[in-house]
C-alpha positions in Angstrom: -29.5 14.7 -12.7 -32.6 12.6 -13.4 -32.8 9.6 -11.2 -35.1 6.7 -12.3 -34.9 4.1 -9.8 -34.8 0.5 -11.7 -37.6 -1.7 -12.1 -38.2 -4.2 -9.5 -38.4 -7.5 -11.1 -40.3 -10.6 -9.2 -38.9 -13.3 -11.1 -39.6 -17.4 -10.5 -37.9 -19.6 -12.4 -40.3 -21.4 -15.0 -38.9 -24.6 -14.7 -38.0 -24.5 -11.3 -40.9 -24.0 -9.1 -38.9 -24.0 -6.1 -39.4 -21.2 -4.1 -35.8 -20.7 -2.4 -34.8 -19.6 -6.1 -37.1 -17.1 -6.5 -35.0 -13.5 -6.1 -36.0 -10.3 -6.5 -34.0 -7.6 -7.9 -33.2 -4.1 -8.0 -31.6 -3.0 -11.1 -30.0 0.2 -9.2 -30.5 4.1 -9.8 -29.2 5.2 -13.4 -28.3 8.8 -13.3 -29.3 10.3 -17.1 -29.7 14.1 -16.9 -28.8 17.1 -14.4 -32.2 17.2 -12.1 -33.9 14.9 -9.9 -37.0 13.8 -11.4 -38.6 10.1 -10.7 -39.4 7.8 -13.8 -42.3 5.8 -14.1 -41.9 2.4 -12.4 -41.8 -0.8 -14.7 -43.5 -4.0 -13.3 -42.9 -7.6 -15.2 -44.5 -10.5 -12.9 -43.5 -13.7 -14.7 -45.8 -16.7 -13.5 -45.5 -20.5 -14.6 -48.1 -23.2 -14.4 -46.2 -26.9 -13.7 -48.7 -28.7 -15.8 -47.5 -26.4 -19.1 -44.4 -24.4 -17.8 -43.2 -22.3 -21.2 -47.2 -20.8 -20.6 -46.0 -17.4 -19.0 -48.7 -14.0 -18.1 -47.0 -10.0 -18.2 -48.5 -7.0 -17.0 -46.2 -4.3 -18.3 -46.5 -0.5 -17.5 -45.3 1.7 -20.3 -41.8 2.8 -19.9 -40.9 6.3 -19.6 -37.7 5.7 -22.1 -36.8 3.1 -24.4 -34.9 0.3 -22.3 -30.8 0.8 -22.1 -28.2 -2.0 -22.9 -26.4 -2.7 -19.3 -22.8 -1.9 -19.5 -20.2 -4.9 -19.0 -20.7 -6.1 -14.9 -17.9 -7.8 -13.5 -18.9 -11.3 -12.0 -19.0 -10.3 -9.2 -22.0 -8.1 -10.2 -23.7 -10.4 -11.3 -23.4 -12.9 -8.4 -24.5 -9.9 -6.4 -28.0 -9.2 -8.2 -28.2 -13.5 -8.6 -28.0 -14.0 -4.7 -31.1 -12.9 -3.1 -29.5 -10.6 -1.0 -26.4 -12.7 -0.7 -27.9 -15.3 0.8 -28.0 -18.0 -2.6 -26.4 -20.3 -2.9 -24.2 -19.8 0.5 -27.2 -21.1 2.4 -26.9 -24.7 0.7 -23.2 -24.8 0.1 -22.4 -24.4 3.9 -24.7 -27.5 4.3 -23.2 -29.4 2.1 -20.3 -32.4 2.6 -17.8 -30.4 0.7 -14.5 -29.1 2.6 -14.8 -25.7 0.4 -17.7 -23.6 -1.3 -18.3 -22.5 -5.2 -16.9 -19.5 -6.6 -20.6 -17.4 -6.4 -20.7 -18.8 -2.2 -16.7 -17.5 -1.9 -17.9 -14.2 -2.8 -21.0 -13.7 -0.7 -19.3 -15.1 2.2 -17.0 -12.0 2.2 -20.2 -10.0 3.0 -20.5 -12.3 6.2 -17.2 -11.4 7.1 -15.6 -14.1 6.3 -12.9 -15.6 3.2 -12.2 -19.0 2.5 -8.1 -20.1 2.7 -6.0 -22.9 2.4 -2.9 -24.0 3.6 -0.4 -22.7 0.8 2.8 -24.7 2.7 1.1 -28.2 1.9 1.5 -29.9 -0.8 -0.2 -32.9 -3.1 -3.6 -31.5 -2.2 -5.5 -28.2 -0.5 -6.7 -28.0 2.8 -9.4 -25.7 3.3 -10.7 -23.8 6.0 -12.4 -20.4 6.6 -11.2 -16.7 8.4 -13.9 -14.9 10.2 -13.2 -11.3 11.0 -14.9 -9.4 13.4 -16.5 -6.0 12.7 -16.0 -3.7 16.0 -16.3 0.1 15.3 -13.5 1.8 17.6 -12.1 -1.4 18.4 -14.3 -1.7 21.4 -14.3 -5.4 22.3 -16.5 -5.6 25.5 -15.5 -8.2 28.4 -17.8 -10.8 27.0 -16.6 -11.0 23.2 -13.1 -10.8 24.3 -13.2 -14.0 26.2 -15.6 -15.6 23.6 -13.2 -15.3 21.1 -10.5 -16.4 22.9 -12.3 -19.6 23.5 -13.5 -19.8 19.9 -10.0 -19.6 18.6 -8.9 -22.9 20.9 -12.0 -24.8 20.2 -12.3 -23.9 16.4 -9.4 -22.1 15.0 -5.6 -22.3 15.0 -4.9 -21.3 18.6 -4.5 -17.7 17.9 -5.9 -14.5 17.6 -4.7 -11.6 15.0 -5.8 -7.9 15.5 -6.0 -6.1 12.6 -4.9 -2.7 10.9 -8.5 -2.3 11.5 -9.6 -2.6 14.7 -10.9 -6.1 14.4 -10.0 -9.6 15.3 -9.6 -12.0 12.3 -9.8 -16.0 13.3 -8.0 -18.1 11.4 -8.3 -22.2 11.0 -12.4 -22.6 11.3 -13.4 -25.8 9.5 -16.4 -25.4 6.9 -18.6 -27.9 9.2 -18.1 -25.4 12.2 -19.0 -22.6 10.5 -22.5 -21.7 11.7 -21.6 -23.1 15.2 -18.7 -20.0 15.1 -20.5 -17.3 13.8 -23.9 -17.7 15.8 -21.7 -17.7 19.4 -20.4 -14.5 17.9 -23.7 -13.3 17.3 -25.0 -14.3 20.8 -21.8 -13.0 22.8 -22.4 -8.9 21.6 -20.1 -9.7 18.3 -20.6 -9.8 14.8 -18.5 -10.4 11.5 -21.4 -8.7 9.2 -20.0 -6.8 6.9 -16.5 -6.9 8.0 -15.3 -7.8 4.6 -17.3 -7.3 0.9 -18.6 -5.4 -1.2 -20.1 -2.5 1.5 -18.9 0.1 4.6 -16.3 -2.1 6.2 -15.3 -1.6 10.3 -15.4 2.2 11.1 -12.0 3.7 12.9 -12.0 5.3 15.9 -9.1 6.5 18.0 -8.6 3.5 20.5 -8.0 5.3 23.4 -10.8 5.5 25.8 -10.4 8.6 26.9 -13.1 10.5 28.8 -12.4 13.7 26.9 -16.2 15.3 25.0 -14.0 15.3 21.4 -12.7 11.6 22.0 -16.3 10.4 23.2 -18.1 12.0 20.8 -16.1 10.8 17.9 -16.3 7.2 19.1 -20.1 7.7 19.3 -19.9 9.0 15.7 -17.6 6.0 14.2 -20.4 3.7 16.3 -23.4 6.0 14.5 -21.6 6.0 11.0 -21.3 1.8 11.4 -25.1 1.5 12.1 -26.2 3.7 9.5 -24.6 1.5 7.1 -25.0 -1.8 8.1 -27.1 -3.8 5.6 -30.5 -4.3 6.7 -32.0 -6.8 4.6 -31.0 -9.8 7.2 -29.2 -12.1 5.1 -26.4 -12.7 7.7 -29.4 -13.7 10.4 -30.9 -15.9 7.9 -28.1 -17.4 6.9 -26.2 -17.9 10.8 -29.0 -17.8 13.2 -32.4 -18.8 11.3 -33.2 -15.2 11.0 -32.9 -14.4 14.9 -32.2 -11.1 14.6 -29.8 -10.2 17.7 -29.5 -6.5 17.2 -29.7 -3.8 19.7 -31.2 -0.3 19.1 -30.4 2.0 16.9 -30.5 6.0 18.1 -33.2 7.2 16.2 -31.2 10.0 14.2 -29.6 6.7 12.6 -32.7 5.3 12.0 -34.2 9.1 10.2 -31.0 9.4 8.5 -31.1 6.1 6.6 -34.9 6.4 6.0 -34.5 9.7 4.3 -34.9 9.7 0.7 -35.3 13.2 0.0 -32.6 13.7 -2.3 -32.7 10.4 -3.8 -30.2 8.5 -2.4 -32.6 5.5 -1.6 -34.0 2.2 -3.0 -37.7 2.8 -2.3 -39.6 -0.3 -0.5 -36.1 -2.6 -1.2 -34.9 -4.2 2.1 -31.5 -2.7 1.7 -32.6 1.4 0.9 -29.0 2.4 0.8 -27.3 -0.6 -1.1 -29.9 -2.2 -2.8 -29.1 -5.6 -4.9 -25.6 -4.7 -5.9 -24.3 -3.0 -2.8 -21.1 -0.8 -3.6 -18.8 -1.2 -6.2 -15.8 -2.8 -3.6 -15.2 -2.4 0.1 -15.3 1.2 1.6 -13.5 2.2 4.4 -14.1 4.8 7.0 -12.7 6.5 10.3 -12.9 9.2 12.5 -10.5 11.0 14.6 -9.8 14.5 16.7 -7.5 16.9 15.6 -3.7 16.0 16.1 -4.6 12.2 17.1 -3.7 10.6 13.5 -3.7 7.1 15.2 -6.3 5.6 12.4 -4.1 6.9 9.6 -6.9 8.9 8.2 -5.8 9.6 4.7 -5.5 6.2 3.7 -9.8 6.5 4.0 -12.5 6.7 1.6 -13.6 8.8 3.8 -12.2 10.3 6.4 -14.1 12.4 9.7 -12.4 14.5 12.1 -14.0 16.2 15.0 -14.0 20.3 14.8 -14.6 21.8 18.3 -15.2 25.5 19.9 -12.7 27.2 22.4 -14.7 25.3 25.2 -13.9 22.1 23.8 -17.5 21.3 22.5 -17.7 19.7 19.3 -19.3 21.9 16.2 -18.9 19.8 13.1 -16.6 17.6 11.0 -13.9 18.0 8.3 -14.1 15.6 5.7 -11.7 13.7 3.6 -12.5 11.6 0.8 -10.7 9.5 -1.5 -7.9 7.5 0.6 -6.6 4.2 -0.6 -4.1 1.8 -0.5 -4.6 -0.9 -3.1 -2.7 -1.1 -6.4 -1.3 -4.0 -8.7 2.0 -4.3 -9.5 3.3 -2.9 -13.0 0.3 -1.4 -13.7 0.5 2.5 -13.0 -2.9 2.8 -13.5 -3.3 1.5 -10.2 -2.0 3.6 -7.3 -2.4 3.9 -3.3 -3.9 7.3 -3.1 -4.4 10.0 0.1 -7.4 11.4 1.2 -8.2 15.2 -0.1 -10.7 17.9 1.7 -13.9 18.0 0.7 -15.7 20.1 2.8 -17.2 21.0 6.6 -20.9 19.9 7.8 -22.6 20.9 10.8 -22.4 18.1 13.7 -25.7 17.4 13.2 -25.3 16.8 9.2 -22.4 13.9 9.4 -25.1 11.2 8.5 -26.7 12.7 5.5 -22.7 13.8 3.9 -21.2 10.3 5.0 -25.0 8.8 2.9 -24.3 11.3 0.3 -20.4 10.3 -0.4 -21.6 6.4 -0.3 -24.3 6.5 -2.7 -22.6 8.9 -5.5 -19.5 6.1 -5.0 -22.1 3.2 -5.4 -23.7 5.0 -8.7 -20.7 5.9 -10.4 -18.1 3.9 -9.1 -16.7 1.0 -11.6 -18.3 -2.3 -11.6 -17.0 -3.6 -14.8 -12.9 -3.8 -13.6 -12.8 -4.7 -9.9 -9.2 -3.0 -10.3 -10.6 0.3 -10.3 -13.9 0.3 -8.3 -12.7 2.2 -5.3 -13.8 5.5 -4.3 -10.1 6.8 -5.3 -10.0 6.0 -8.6 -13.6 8.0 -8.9 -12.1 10.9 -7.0 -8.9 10.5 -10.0 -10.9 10.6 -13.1 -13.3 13.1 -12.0 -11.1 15.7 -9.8 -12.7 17.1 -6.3 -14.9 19.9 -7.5 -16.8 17.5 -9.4 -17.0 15.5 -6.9 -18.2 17.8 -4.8 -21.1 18.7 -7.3 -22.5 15.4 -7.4 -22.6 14.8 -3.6 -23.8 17.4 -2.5 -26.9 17.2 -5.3 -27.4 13.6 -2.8 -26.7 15.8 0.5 -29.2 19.1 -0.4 -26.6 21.2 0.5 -22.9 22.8 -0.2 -20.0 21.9 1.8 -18.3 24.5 3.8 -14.8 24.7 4.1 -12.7 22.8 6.0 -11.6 24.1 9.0 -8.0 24.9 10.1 -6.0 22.1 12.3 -3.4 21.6 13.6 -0.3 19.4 13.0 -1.1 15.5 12.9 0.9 13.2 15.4 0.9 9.3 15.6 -0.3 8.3 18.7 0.5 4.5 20.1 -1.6 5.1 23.4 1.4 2.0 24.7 1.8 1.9 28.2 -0.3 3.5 31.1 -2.6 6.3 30.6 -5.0 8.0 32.9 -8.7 8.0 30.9 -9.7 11.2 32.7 -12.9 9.6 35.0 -10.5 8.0 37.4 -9.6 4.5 35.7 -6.2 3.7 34.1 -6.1 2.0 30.4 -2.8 0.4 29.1 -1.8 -0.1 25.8 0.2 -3.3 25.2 2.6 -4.0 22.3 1.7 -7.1 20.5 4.1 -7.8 17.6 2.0 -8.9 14.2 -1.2 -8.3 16.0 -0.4 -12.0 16.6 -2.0 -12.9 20.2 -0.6 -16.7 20.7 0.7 -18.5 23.6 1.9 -17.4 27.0 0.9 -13.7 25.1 -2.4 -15.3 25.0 -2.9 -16.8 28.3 -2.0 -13.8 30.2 -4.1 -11.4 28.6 -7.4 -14.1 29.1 -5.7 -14.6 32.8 -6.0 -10.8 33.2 -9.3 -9.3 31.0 -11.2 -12.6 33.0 -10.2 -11.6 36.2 -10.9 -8.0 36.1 -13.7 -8.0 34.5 -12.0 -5.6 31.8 -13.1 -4.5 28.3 -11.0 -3.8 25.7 -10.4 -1.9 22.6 -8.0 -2.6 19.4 -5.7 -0.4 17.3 -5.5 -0.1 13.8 -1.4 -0.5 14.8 -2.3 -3.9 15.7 -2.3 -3.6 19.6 -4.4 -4.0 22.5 -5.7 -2.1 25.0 -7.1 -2.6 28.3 -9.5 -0.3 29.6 -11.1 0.2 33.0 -8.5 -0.4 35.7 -8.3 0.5 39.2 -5.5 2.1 40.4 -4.7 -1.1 43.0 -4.5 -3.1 39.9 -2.0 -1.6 38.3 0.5 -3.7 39.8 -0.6 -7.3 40.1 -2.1 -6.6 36.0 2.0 -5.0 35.2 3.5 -8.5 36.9 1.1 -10.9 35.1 1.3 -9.5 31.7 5.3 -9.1 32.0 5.1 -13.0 32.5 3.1 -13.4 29.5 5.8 -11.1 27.3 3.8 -8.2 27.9 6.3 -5.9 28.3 5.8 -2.0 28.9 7.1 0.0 25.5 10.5 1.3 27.3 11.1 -2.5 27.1 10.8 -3.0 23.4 12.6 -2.5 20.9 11.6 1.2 19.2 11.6 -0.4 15.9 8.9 -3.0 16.6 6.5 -0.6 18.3 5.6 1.0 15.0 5.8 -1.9 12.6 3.3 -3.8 10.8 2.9 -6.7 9.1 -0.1 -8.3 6.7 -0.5 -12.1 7.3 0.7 -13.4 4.2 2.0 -16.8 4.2 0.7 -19.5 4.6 -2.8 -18.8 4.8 -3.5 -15.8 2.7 -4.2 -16.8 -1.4 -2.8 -13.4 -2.4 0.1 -13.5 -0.9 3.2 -13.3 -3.3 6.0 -13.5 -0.1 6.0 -13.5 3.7 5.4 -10.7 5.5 4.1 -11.7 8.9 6.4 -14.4 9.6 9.5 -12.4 7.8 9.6 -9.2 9.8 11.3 -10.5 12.9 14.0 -11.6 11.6 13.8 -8.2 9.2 13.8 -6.2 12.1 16.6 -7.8 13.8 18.3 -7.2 10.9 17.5 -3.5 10.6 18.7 -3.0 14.1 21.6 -4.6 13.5 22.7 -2.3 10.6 21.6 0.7 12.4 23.9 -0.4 15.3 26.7 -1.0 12.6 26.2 2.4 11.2 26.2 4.0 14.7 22.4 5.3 15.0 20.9 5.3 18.1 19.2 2.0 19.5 16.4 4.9 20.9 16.4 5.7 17.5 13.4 4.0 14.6 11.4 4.5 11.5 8.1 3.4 10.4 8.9 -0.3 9.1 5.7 -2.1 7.5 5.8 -5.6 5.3 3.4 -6.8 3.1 3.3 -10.1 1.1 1.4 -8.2 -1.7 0.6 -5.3 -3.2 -2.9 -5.1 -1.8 -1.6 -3.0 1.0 -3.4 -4.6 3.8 -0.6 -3.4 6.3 -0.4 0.5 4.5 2.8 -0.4 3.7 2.9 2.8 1.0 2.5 5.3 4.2 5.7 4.1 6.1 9.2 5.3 6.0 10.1 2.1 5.0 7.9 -0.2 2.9 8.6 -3.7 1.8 5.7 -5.1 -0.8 6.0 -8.5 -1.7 6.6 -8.4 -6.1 7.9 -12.1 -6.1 9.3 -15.3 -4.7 12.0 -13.8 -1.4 11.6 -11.1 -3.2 10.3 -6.8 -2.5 9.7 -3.5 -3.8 11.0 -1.1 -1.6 8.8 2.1 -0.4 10.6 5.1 0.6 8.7 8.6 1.5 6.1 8.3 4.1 7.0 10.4 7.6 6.2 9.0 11.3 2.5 11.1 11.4 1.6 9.3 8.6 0.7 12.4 6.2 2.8 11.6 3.0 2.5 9.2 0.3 5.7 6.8 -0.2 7.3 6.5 -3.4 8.7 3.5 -4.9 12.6 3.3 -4.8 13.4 -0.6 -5.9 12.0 -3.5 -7.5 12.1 -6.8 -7.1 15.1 -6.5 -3.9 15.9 -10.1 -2.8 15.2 -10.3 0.7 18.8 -11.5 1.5 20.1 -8.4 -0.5 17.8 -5.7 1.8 21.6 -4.7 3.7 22.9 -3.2 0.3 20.4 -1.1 0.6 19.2 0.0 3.5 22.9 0.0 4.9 23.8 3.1 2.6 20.6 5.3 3.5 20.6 4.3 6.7 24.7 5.4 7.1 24.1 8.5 5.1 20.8 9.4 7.0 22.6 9.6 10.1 25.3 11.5 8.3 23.8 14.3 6.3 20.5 14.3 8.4 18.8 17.8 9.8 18.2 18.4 13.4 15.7 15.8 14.1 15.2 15.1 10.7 13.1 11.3 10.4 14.2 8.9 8.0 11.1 9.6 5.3 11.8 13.6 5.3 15.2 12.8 4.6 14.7 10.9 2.0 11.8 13.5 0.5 14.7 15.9 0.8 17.8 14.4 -0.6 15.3 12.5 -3.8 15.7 9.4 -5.4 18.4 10.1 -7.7 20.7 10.7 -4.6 19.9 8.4 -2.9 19.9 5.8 -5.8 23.8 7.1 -6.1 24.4 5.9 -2.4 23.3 2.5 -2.9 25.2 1.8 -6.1 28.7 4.3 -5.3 28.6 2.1 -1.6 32.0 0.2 -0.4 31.1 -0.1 3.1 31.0 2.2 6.0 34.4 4.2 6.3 37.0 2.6 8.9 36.3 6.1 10.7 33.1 5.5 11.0 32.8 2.4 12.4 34.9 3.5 15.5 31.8 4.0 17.2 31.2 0.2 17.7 34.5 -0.3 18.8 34.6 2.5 21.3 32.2 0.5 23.3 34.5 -1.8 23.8 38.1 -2.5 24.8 39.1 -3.8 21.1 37.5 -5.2 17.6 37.8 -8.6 19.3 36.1 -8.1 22.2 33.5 -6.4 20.2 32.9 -9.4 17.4 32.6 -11.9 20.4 29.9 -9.9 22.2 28.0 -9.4 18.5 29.0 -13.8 18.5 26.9 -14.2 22.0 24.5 -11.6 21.1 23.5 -13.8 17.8 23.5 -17.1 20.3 21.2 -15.4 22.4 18.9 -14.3 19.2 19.8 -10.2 19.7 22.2 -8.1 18.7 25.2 -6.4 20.5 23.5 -3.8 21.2 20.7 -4.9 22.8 22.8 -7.3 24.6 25.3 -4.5 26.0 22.8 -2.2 26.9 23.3 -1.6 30.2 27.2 -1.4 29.2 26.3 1.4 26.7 24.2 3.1 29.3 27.1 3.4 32.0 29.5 3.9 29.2 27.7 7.1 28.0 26.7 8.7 31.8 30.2 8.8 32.5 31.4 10.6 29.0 30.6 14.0 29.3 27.2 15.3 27.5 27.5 12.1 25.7 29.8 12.9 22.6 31.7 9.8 22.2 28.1 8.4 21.3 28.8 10.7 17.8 
């Protein structure tokens, strides 16, 4: 494949003579035959004298080829190559009066990690205001940040923090005037928010749990090493935030080789981004590394995904790699689709840099830039298949994949509750519904990480963990956070533990319905019909809302998917199993959310019926297909009188059992909940249990 790397073009604007719009640009690498040769360079310098400014001197090189008409850009594209390194015109609009910035400003911000919002429950005007979402590879939060940001989010935001299906905090509310205030404390308190959202590598996933295990360490080391190697370099977000203080800290120098190295073409020779150059990548990209069995980061929903190969002796060799995850689509429009990750190949340890470069810049040459619809790395990987892929990265790598190794079976690991790290300390994993850290929640956890001295690290399921404990603190930690509605996992309700929601409502300009503030009262409702049917109240699946059908919450990997497609209103996602391995499928459209008991009563009743030993709720419904279980929504009467005696044998009558379901709705539960203890000494004295079936 010939490479000829784009002219750079110093261009001042003739009747402008002011410097700040003078940009340079990098029209990117143009792939035209099957071996790497370099082009000749082209030079234009355009000058301009203010006394006579149409007067204008060239110095051309020869081309090697006639010039070649640019194919369609999206916008976007062209904001991109316009923006000096996305820094114009974000630098004046944030100084401006204005509440809001332009259209060109609201995209570059996104590459500062931040999107502009309004309030979409006001009406008779729009009040704007700005999230800022933090970029923390691994979800490692030290001591510092933590309590920065909780101060940050009283003095600036809304009150609350959200953690994300990514490892990161998001800070909702900021005010346009407080903008540069918030981001340079960030930058100053060990944080930052570059690159957390646009058109580049977003936060890297890591396992959260701080394990002091060689595999665990050494693929948080690798998410951190990944994260550095692809974080633009070109300073636009210290310009813009901090004057051009650069507060960075050092990079290990296999980082620094890797991204210098331009031996197989994969740079932008003497531009200050050599990896991205003007454009950057065709959308986000997403990343994150794992161990074998620990599917924590659900690692197939990736554009690329890195797990950690290791000898008998537990010392890590290499890498499997996945590529082509995603979960993004638009509704009735199939040629949009969430997509899992497929093998691509094995490197040596010592290689991960150069593949992880490779995969990146054949996504940045031949990904889409005209239709933002289909500019992820999936929709590459779809039109092109894997052993083409394969071709063209590894031309950018210099070498052949191996295969992947064997591994084994993936599990979803929560890491909720109290672990041993494995160099003495404790960690504990705390439940946080919504990711949504408010309130007493809130002032606990400050009360706590402040007093200790702790650091933390975030899960991409939207909870917390808090690493470094003593042993003696175990107990005064437990009776604070139990205060603050911290409760230990035995004490939550199993359905909650593994569901997540996107923020939706009000805040979110995509959002079609709620998702965030609609799954409470979704999952009360879900409990309540598994209690009617008679499953379990140890018993879940996978339950995960989101207002849209960008996916933000992976909602097409649960058991149970709810995507917004209209006012109240859902498709319904049926397929994906607890380790988060399979694909969901759509079942419904456009299910009212008032309606959502028609059907999820019937599977729910028929899963517990005609279920296999253990059998989850997605691999029951992969078994039995969609036309059955289509058939047990629309044949469904109600559960049989017979089986509802399971209910009533809990109690002494129906009556007694539709008052305690009365005071259990009072008290905002359900009966079951609310007669647990009566359930518990109702089963230990029936032997084995059997009046439970």
């Amino acid at each position: 494949m010939t490479t000829s790397f784009g002219a750079a073009i110093n261009i001042a604007v003739a009747d402008d003579p002011n410097p700040k719009h003078q940009i340079q640009k990098f029209t990117g690498l143009k792939s035209t035959s099957n071996s790497l040769l370099l082009s000749r360079r082209l030079h234009v310098f355009q000058s301009f004298s203010p006394s006579n400014p149409s007067s204008i001197v060239r110095a051309v090189s020869t081309p090697a080829k006639p010039a070649v008409v640019e194919p369609k850009r999206s916008k976007v594209e062209i904001f991109k190559e316009q923006s000096n390194f996305i820094r114009y015109p974000l630098n004046e609009e944030i100084l401006n009066d204005a509440p809001n910035i332009n259209e060109a400003a609201t995209q570059l911000i996104k590459f500062h990690g931040s999107y502009m919002q309004y309030d979409r429950d006001e009406r008779g005007g729009r009040s704007y205001s700005f999230m800022l979402r933090t970029k923390n590879p691994g979800g490692e939060v030290p001591n510092r940040l933590y309590l920065v940001m909780d101060d940050l989010a009283d003095q600036f935001g809304i009150g609350t923090l959200r953690l994300t299906t990514r490892q990161t905090f998001q800070l909702h509310g900021v005010l346009k005037k407080n903008l540069k205030t918030v981001m340079s404390t960030i930058i100053k308190n060990m944080g930052s928010t570059l690159g957390a959202c646009g058109d580049l590598n977003r936060n890297v996933l890591a396992p959260a749990a701080p394990f002091a295990k060689k595999d665990y360490m050494f693929a948080k080391q690798t998410a951190d090493n990944i994260a550095a190697l692809l974080t633009p370099q070109s300073g636009f977000y210290y310009d813009v935030w901090v004057d051009g203080e650069k507060v960075m800290t050092a990079e290990p120098p296999e980082v620094v080789k890797a991204r210098n190295d331009n031996s197989h073409g994969t740079n932008f020779p003497d531009s200050p981004e050599p990896i991205y150059g003007t454009q950057f990548l065709p959308r986000k990209f997403k990343i994150a590394v794992t161990v074998p069995t620990d599917n924590s980061v659900d690692i197939f929903t990736n554009d690329i995904g890195v797990v950690v190969v290791s000898n008998e002796d537990g010392e890590p060799q290499g890498f499997n790699i996945y590529v082509g995850g995603g979960m993004g689509r638009t509704h009735r429009m199939e040629t949009t689709f969430p997509r899992l990750a497929e093998p691509l190949g094995y490197v040596p340890k010592e290689d991960i840099l150069y593949a992880v470069k490779a995969i990146v810049v054949t996504q940045r040459e031949h990904g889409r830039r005209d239709d933002r619809r289909y500019s992820r790395l999936k929709y590459l990987l779809s039109s092109w298949g894997i052993e083409k892929f394969r071709s063209v990265t590894e031309q950018y790598y210099g070498k052949k994949f191996e295969l992947c190794r064997e591994l084994p079976e993936w599990e979803f690991k929560s890491y909720l509750g109290w672990h041993e790290a494995g160099d003495g300390s404790l960690f504990c994993g705390l439940h946080v519904d919504n990711g949504r850290v408010k309130g007493a929640m809130k002032k606990a956890l400050r009360e706590v990480i402040e007093k200790y001295n702790l650091n933390v690290r975030l899960t991409p399921n939207q909870n917390i963990i808090l690493c470094n404990i003593r042993q003696a603190w175990k107990r005064p930690i437990t009776i604070v956070l139990a205060q603050g509605g911290l409760l230990q996992p035995r004490y939550v309700d199993p359905l909650n533990l593994t569901a997540m929601a996107c923020p939706a409502f009000p805040l979110c300009p995509l959002a079609i319905t709620e998702a965030e503030r609609g799954i409470p009262d979704i999952l009360k409702r879900v409990r309540a019909i598994f209690e009617k049917v008679g499953l379990k109240y140890s018993e879940s699946v996978v339950i995960r809302i989101t207002g849209c059908p960008n996916g933000c919450a992976r909602p097409y990997m649960a058991e149970l998917g709810l995507v917004g497609d209209g006012p109240n209103s859902y498709q319904i996602w049926l397929g994906g199993t607890p380790n988060q391995t399979s694909l969901a499928k759509t079942f419904k459209d456009k299910v009212k959310v008032q309606d959502l008991e028609k059907v999820l009563e019937p599977l729910f009743f028929h899963w517990r019926r005609k279920r296999q030993s253990k059998e989850s709720f997605g691999d029951f419904t992969n078994r039995m297909g969609f036309e059955k279980l289509g058939e047990f929504v629309e044949k469904w009467e109600g559960i049989p009188e017979s089986s509802s005696r399971y209910n009533l044998k809990l109690f002494a009558d129906r009556e007694t059992y539709e008052a305690m379901d009365a005071l259990a709705s009072i008290q905002d539960k359900n009966a079951h909940q609310l007669a647990i203890e009566v359930v518990r000494n109702y089963v230990a004295s029936q032997q084995n249990g059997k009046s439970m079936d």
